[in-house]
N, C-alpha and C positions, 0 to 999 in steps of 0.2 A: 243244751249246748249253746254258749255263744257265738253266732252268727255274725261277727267283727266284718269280715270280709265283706257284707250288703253295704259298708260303707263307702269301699273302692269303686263299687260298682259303677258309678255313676258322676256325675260333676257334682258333688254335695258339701264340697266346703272349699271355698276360693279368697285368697287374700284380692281385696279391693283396694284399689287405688285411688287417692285421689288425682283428676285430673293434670298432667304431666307433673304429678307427686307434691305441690305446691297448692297454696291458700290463697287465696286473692287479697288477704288482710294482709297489709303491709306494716309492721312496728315501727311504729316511732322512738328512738332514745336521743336520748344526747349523754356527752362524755360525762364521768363522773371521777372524780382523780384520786379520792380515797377512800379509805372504806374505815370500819367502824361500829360499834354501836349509840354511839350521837349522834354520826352522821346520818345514820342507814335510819331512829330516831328521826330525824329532822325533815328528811326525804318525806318518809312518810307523812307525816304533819303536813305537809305542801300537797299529797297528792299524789304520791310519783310509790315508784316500787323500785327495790334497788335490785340491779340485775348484775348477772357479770355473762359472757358470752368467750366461749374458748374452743380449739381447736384438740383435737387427742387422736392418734391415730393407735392402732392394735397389731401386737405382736402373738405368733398363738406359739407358746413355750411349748407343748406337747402335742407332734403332729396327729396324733392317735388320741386325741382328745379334743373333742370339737367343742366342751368347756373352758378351755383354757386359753383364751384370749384375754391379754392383759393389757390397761396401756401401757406403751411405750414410755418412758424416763420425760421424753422431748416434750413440751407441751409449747406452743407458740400462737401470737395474735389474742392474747389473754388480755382481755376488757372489761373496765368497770363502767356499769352504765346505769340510766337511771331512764324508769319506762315509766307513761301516763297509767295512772291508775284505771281512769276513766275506760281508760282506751280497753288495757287487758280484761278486764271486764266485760266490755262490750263482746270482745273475743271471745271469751269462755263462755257466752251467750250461746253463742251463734255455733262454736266446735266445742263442746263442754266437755270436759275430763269423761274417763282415762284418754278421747280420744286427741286432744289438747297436745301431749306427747308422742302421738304417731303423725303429726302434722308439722312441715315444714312448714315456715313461714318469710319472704320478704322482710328483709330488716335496713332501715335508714338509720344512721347517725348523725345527728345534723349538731350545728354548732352549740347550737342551744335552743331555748325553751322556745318553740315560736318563728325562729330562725331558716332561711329558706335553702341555709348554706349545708350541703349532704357532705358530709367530712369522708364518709365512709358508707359502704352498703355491701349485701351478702344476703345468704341463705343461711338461715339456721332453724335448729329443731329444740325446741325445751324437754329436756331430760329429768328437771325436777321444779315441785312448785311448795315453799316451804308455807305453812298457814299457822297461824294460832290457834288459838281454843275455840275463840270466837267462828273460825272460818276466813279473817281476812288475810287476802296474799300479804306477807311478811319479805319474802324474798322469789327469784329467779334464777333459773340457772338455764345457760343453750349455749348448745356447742356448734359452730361451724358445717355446715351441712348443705357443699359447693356441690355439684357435680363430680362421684367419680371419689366422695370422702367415706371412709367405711364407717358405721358409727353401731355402737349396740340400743336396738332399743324395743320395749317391750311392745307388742302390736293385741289388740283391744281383739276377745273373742266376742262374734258376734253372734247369737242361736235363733234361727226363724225355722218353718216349715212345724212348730208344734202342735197347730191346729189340726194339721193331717196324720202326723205318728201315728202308725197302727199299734204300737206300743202304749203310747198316753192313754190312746181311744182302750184297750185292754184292761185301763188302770192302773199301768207303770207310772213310775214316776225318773224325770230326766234328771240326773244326778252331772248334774256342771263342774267336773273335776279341776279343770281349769278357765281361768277366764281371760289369760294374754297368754302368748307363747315371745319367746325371747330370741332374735336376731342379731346377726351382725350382719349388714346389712347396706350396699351403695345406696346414697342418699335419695339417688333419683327414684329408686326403687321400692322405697319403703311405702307399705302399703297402710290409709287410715285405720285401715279393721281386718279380720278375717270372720267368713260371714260362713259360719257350718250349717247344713242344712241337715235338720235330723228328721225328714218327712218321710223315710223309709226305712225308719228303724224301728224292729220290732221287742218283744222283751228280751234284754241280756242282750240286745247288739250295741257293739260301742262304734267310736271313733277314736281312733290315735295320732299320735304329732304326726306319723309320718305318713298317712290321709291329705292330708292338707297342702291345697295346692299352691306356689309359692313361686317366684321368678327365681330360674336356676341359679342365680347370682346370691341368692340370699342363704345364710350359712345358719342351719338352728342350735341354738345352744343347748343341748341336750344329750348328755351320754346315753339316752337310752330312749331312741325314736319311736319304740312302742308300746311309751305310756299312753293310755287313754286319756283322751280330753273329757270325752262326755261317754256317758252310757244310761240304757235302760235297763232301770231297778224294778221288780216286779214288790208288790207289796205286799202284806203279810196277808191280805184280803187275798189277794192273787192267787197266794202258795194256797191259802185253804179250798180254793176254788178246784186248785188243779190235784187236792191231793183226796 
């Protein structure tokens, strides 16, 4: 019989935050006035990535439906920019995808290449990172992400404590049904990772969305909060064991 409920028992999965929800890496762009494929071409050739950065706020069409949040028609503060290659790079170093997207970042606008002049500045969160075949960043996309902006965005699962499972130690095997869960989310609040600890689950206990401990403010998009994230598989070695 599955044992689910060992996973409430205790603080075994917490969404983590980065420190008051921000990166210390600050982006550099400057304006970029159209778009393209020569342009966005030529950009690249220099060095640069071409980015755009926008605002979108969510209406939810079905109160009884905490999937249905859609944007809004309104989109505003919509920019094309162009960011150092160099730079993003270094970034994805140091916060390296998926969790790249659960990270706000500091963003200056300055006049241009080099230029000391900050036209514009903000918080924003990158929502998509577009690449080639090769693997190199091609494009950018981040959406406004002030204090207090609701935005959706997927948050990175994180699995430690497997060394201890009494379930592994059995010979189970941890079956990772999901690897991000999906929010909507104030910006201040959105957290790097959620970090589930599966060091007390045995065979056949799982863990589900609605385990997961989360700031009250954050909305899960999920019609069905009792799907399992992870659980223990017992193996076919197991079953002959036990049978």
């Amino acid at each position: 019989m599955s044992k689910w409920w060992r996973a409430a028992a205790g603080v075994l999965q917490t969404a983590v935050e980065t420190p008051a929800g921000r990166s210390y890496h600050t982006i550099q762009a400057v304006p970029r006035e159209i778009s393209g494929h020569r342009v966005s071409a030529r950009e690249r050739a220099q060095g640069r990535i071409p980015a755009v950065v926008f605002s979108q706020s969510y209406v939810q069409k079905n109160p009884s439906d905490p999937t249905s949040f859609v944007a809004s028609a309104s989109v505003s503060r919509k920019l094309l920019l162009t960011a150092e290659r160099k730079q993003i790079k270094a970034i994805l170093k140091d916060i390296e995808l998926p969790f790249f997207c659960s990270t706000s970042f500091p963003l200056q606008i300055r006049a241009g290449s080099g230029s000391s002049t900050i036209l514009q500045s903000g918080k924003v969160l990158p929502i998509k990172i577009h690449k080639d075949e090769e693997g190199n960043i091609m494009n950018l996309v981040f959406v406004w992400a002030e204090d207090g902006a609701e935005l959706k965005v997927e948050v990175p699962i994180v699995y430690k404590g497997e060394d201890a499972c009494p379930g592994l130690k059995k010979g189970g095997i941890l079956r990772k049904i999901r690897t991000s869960l999906r929010y909507l989310c104030p910006s201040e609040h959105i957290p790097q990772k959620i970090e589930v600890d599966v060091s007390n689950l045995d065979i056949e206990d799982r863990i589900s969305m609605h385990d997961v401990v989360v700031h009250p403010s954050m909305k899960l998009l999920s019609k069905n909060e009792t799907i399992p994230i992870c659980k223990i598989k017992a193996t076919d070695i197991e079953y002959t064991k036990d049978t």
